[in-house]
C-alpha positions in Angstrom: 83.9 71.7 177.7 86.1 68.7 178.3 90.4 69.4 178.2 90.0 66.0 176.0 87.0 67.1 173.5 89.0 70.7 173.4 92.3 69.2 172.2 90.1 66.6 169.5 88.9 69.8 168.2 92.0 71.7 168.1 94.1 68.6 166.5 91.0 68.2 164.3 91.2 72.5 162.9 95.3 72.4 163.0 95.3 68.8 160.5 92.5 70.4 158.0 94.7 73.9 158.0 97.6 71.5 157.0 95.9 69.8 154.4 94.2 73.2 152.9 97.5 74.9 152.6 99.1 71.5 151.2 96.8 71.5 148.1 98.4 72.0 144.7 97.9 75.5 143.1 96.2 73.2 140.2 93.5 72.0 142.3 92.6 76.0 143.3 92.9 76.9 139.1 96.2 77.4 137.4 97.6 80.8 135.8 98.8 80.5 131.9 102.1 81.6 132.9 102.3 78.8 135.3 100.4 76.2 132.5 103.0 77.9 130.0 106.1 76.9 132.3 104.5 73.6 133.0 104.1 72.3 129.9 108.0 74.0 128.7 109.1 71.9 132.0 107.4 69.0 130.8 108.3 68.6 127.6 111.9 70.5 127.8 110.8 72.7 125.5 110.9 76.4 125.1 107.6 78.3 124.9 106.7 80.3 121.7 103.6 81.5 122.6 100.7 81.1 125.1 96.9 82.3 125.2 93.9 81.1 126.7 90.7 80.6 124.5 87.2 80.1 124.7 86.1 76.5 123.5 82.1 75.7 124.2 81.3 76.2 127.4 85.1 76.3 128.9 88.3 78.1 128.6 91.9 76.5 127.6 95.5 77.2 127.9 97.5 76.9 124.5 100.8 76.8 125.1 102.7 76.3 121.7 106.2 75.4 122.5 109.2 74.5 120.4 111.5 71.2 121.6 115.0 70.8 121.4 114.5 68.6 118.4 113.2 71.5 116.6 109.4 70.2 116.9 106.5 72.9 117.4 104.4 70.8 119.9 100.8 72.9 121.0 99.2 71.8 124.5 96.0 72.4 125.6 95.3 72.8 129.1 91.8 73.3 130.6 91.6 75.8 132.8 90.1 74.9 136.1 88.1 78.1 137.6 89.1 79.3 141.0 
């Protein structure tokens, strides 16, 4: 093998390790504790409650959250499956 075709290869294997370990959590599925403190970050809110149901064919975060307005906003979040 070639010292140049080695070092394509290695740059090649060390660039896709960097861009596997720089995907988002979100793109590999996302917890509800980490939907819950998304949507609470998001909205400055605090969260009341948080579950995950089955709709169809899919599950869903609901993250019911109160603003500092006094508001009860719910958010649905599909889950992605890892």
């Amino acid at each position: 093998m070639k010292y140049g075709t080695f070092k394509h290869r290695f740059a090649t294997l060390l660039l896709s390790l960097c861009l596997g370990l720089a995907v988002s959590n979100a793109a590999w599925g996302q917890s509800l504790q980490e939907a819950a403190r998304q949507a609470a970050r998001q909205h400055d809110a605090k969260v009341l409650s948080a579950q995950t149901v089955q709709e169809g064919n899919r599950k869903v975060h609901v993250v019911k959250l109160l603003t500092k307005d006094g508001v009860v906003k719910t958010v649905r979040i599909p889950v992605r499956e890892r």
